[in-house]
MIKOLLUM-132634 format. One record per residue (C-alpha): residue number from 1; residue in one letter; y, x, z. Coordinates in nm, 2 decimals. Example, Ala and Ser with C-alpha at 12.3 -4.5 7.8 and 13.67 -1.06 7.14 Angstrom:
<pavo><k>1</k><r>A</r><v>-0.45</v><u>1.23</u><w>0.78</w></pavo>
<pavo><k>2</k><r>S</r><v>-0.11</v><u>1.37</u><w>0.71</w></pavo>
This chain:
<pavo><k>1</k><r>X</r><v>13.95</v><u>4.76</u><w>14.82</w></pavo>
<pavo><k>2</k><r>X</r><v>13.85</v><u>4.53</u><w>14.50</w></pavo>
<pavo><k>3</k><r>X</r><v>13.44</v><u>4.46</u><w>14.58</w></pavo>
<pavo><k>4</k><r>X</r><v>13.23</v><u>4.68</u><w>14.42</w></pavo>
<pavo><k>5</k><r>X</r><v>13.15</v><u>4.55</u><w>14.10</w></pavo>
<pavo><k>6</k><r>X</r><v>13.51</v><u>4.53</u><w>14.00</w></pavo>
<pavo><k>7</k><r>X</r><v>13.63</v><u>4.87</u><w>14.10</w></pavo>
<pavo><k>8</k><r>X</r><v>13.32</v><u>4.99</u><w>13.93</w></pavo>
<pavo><k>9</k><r>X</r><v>13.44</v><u>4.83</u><w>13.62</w></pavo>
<pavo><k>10</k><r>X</r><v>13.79</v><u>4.95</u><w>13.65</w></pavo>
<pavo><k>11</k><r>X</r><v>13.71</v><u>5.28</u><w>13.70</w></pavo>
<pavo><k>12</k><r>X</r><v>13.49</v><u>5.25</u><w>13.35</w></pavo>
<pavo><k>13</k><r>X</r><v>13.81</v><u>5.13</u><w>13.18</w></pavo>
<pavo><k>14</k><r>X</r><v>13.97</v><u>5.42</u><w>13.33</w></pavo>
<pavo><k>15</k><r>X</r><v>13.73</v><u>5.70</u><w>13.23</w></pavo>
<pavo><k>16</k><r>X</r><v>13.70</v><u>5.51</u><w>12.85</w></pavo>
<pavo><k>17</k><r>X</r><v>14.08</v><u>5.61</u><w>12.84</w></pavo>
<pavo><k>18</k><r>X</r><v>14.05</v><u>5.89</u><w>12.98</w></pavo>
<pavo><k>19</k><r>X</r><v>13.77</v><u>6.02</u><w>12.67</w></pavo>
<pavo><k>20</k><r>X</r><v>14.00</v><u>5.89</u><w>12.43</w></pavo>
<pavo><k>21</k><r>X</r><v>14.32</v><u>6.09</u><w>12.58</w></pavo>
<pavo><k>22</k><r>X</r><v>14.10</v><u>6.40</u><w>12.60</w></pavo>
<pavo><k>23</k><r>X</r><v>13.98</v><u>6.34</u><w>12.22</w></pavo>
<pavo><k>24</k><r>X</r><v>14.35</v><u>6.31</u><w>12.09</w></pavo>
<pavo><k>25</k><r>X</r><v>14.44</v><u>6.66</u><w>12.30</w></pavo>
<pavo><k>26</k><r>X</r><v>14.16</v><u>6.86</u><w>12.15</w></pavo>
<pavo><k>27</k><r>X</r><v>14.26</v><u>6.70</u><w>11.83</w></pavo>
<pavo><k>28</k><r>X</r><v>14.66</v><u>6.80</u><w>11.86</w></pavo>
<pavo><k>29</k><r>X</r><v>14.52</v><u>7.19</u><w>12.03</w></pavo>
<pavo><k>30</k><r>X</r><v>14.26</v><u>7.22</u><w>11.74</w></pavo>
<pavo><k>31</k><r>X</r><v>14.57</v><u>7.16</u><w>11.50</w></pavo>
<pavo><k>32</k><r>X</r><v>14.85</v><u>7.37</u><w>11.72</w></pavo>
<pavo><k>33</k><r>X</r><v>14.56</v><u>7.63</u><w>11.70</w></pavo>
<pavo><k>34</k><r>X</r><v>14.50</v><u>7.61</u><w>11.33</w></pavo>
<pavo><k>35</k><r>X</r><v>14.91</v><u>7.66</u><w>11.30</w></pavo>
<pavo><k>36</k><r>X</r><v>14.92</v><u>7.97</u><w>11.48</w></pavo>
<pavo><k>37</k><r>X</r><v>14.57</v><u>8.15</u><w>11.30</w></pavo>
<pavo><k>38</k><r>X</r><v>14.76</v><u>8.07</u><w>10.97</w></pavo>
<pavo><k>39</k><r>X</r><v>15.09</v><u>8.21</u><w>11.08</w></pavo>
<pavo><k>40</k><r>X</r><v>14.94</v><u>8.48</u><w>11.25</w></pavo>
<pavo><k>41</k><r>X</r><v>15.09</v><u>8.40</u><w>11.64</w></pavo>
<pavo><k>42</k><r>X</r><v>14.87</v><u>8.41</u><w>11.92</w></pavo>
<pavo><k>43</k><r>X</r><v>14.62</v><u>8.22</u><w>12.00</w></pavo>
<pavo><k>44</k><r>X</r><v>14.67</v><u>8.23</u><w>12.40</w></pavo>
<pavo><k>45</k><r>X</r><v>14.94</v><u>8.16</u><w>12.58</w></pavo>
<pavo><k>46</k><r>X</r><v>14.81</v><u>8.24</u><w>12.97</w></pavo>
<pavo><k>47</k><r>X</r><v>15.18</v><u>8.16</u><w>13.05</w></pavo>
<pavo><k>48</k><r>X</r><v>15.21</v><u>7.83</u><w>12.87</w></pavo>
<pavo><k>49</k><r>X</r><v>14.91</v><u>7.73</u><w>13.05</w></pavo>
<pavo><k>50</k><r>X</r><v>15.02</v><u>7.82</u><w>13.39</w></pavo>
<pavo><k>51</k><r>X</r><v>15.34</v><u>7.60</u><w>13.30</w></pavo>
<pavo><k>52</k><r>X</r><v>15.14</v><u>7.31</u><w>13.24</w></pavo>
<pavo><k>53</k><r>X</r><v>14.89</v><u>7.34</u><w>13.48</w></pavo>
<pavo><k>54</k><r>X</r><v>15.17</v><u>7.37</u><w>13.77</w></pavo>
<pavo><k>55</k><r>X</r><v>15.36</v><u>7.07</u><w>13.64</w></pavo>
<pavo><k>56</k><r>X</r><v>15.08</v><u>6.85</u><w>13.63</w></pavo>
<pavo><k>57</k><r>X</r><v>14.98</v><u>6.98</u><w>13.99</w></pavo>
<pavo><k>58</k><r>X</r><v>15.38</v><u>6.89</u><w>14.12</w></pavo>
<pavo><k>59</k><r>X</r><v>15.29</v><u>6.55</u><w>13.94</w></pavo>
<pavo><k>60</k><r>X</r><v>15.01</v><u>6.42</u><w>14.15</w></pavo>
<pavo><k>61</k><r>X</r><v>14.92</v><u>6.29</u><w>14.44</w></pavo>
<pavo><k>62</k><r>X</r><v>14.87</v><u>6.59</u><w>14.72</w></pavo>
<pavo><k>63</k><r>X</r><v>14.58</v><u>6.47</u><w>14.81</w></pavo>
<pavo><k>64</k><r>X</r><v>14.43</v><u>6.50</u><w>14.47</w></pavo>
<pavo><k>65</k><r>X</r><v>14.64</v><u>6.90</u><w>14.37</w></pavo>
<pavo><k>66</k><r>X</r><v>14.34</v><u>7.12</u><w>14.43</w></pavo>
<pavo><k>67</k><r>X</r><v>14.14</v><u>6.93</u><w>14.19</w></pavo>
<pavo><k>68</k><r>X</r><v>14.40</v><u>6.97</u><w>13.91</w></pavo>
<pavo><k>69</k><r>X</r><v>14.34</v><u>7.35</u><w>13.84</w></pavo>
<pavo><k>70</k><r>X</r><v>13.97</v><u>7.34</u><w>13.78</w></pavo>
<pavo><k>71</k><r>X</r><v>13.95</v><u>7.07</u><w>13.52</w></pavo>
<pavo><k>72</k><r>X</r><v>14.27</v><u>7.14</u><w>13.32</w></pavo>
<pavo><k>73</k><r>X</r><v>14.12</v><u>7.53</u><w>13.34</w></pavo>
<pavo><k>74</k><r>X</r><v>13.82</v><u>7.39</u><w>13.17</w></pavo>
<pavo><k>75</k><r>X</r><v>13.97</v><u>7.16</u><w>12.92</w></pavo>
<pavo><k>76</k><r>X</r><v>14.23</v><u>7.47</u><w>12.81</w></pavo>
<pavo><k>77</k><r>X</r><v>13.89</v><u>7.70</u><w>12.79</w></pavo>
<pavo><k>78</k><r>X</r><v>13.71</v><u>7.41</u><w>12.57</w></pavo>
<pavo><k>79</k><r>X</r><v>14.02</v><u>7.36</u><w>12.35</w></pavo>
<pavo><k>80</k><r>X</r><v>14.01</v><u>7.74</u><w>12.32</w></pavo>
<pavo><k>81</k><r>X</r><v>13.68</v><u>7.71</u><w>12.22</w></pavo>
<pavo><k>82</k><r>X</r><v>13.75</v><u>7.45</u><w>11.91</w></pavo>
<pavo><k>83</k><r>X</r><v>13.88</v><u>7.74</u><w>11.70</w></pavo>
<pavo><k>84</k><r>X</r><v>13.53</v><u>7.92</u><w>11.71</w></pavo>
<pavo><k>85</k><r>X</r><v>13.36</v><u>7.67</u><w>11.59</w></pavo>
């Protein structure tokens, strides 16, 4: 392991692109979301979800699956959420 200080500052790089990745989803969801309102689809797609959830949890590390799940669950709820605003 790097010392402290510079794994510290790494993982500050790391979540900075991490907000910036999140801000461009919600972006792209508010905009996929608008789409469908307007062309009167559904809103939710549990299955769609599922799909991407799963493929991002046969992506990473084992060691790290389980976490997966809860945090893309909350992003899809906030991203849900844009469209009530």
């Amino acid at each position: 392991m790097k010392n402290l200080d510079e794994s510290r500052k790494t993982l500050d790089q790391i979540d900075s692109q991490i907000v910036d990745l999140l801000e461009n989803r919600m972006k792209i969801s508010k905009e996929i979301g608008i789409y469908k309102l307007n062309n009167n689809l559904n809103t939710e797609d549990s299955s769609r979800e599922d799909k991407i959830i799963k493929k991002l949890e046969n992506k990473i590390d084992p060691e790290f699956k389980n976490s997966i799940r809860p945090i893309y669950s909350e992003i899809l709820v906030k991203a849900k959420k844009l469209l009530q605003k």
